[in-house]
C-alpha positions in Angstrom: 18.4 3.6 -3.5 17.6 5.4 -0.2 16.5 3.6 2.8 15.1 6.2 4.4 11.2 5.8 3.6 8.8 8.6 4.5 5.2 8.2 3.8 2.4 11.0 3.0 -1.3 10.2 3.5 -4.5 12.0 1.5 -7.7 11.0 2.7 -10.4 11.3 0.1 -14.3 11.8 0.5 -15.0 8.3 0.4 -14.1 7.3 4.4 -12.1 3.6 3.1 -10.1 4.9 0.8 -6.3 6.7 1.1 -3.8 7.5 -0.8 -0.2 6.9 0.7 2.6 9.0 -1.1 6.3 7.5 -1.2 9.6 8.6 -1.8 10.6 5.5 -3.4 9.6 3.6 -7.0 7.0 1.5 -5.9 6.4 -0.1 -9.3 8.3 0.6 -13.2 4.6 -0.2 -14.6 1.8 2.5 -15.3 -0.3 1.1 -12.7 -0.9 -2.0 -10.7 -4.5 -2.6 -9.6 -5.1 -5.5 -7.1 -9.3 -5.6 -7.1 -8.6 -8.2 -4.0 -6.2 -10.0 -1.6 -5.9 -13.1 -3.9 -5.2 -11.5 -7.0 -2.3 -9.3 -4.6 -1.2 -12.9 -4.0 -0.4 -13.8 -7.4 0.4 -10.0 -8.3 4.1 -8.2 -7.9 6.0 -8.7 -5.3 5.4 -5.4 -3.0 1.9 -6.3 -3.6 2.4 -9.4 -2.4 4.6 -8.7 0.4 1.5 -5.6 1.4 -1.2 -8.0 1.3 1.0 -10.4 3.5 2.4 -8.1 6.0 -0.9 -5.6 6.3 -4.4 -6.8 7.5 -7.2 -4.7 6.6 -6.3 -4.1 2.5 -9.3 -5.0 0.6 -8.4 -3.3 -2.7 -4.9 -2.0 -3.9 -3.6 0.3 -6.6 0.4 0.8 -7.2 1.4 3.4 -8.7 5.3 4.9 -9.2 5.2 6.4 -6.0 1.5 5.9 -4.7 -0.6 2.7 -2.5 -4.4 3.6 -3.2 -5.8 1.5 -1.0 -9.3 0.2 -0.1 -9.7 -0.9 3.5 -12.2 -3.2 5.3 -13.8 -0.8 7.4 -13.1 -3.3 10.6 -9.7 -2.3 10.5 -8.5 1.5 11.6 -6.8 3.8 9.5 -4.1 4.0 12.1 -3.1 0.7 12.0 -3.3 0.1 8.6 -0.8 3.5 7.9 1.4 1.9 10.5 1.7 -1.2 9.4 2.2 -0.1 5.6 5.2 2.3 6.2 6.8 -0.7 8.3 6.3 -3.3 5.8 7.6 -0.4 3.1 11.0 0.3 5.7 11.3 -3.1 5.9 11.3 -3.8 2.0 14.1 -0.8 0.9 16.6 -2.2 3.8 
């Protein structure tokens, strides 16, 4: 596996939701939906490890190689983006 982590973001028409692209496997699974941060807490472990290491993630869905998530509108887009391809570097060392 790579460790080199590079991360694509799509902004959609609703202003709290992105889509962040990967170059890694996120998840084996079809999809993973997380509707909040306690169910991320008892979901896989990159979920749990993003709802941990990000503030701001209201609503998550993992994908092979995609994080759709739903922010609290509080927290800036910037931030969040930041703090996800981090967490993500952080994870495939």
């Amino acid at each position: 596996m790579s460790e080199y982590v590079t991360v694509e973001v799509e902004y959609g028409d609703d202003a709290n939701i992105a889509e962040i692209y990967v170059n890694q496997v996120l998840t084996r699974a079809d999809e993973e939906r997380y509707e909040n941060p306690a169910a991320g807490d008892l979901g896989s472990p990159i979920a749990q490890m993003l709802y941990t290491a990000v503030e701001g993630i209201n609503r998550l869905t993992i994908s092979e190689d995609c994080l759709t998530i739903q922010r609290d509108s509080a927290y800036p887009w910037e931030a969040i983006i930041d703090e996800v391809r981090d967490a993500l570097r952080d994870w495939y060392l």
